[in-house]
C-alpha positions, -999 to +999 in steps of 0.1 A: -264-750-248-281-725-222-313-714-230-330-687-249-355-663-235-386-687-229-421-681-237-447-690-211-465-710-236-439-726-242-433-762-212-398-770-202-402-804-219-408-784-255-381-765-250-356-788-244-368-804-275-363-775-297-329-770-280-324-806-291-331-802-326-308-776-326-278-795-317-293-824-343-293-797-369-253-781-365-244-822-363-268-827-394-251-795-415-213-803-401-213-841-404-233-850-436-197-851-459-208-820-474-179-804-463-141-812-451-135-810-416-122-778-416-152-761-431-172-780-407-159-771-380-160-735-392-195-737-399-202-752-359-182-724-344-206-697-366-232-716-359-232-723-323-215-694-311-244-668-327-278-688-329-289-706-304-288-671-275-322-658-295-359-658-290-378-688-291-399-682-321-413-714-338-446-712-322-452-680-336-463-695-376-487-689-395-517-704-407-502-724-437-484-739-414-505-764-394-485-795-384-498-828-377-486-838-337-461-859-360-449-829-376-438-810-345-397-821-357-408-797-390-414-770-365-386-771-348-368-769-379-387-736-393-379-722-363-343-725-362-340-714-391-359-679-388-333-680-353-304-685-383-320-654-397-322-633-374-284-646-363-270-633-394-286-601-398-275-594-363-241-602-372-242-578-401-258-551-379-232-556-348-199-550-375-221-519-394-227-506-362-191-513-348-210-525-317-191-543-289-214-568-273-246-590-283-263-610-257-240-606-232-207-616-250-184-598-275-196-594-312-188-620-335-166-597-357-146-595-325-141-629-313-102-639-326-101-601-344-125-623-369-139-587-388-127-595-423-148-623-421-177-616-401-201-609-431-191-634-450-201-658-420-232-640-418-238-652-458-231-685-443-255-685-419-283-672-447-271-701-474-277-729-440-315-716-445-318-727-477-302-760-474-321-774-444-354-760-458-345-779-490-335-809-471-365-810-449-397-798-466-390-799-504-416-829-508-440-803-485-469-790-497-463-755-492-425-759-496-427-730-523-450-710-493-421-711-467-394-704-491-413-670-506-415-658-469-380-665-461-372-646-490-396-620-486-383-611-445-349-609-461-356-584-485-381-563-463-355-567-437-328-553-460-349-527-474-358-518-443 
């Protein structure tokens, strides 16, 4: 996977790491027996080809989240997912927009003439939210915390 835009606060060590737990998480959501192979590997292309070219962003969180050193895995997590978010509402935006090109390669409702489907990926990408926040921090403490603000930056985001 190539990299993101880095932050300077961010080392080359940690980065690599959340690059890492990227890869863990598209094997974790394509291999659990959740779905057939086909879907799988429908969900990896979607995945892979539109997330992982975004801002690093997990070390932007707020204060109710305060991990442990232990706990770092958890952030990693969070911010993937806020990258799935933003993934999908750029996918949305590039077909609305009948755009051509996002980050340096052609739209996703472009690649294999793939607009019929496009925003129903893009409803993919959202539903991946829910299950790895579900999977990963149901037992959390402020579970119900991170889930309210995923909802919340969807609606505000729709709304405008």
């Amino acid at each position: 996977m190539s990299r993101g835009v880095r932050r300077k606060s961010m080392s080359v060590a940690e980065e690599d790491a959340f690059l890492q737990k990227f890869d863990e998480m598209v094997e974790e959501i394509t291999s659990g027996g959740e779905y057939d192979d086909i879907a799988g590997a429908v969900v990896r292309r979607v995945v892979t080809y539109n997330v992982p070219e975004g801002v690093v962003s997990f070390l932007r969180f707020g204060p109710w989240l305060k991990p442990e050193p232990e706990d770092t895995n958890l952030r990693y997590i969070v911010g993937w997912c806020i990258e799935i978010l933003l993934a999908a509402f750029l996918m949305s935006d590039d077909l609305m927009d009948n755009s051509e090109t996002r980050r340096g390669k052609p739209c996703w409702y472009l690649v294999d003439n793939n607009s019929d489907l496009a925003i129903n990926d893009s409803f993919l990408l959202s539903g991946l939210i829910t299950i790895f926040l579900d999977k990963h921090f149901f037992d959390k403490r402020y579970y119900s915390d991170l889930v309210w603000l995923f909802h919340d930056v969807y609606l505000k985001t729709i709304l405008g």
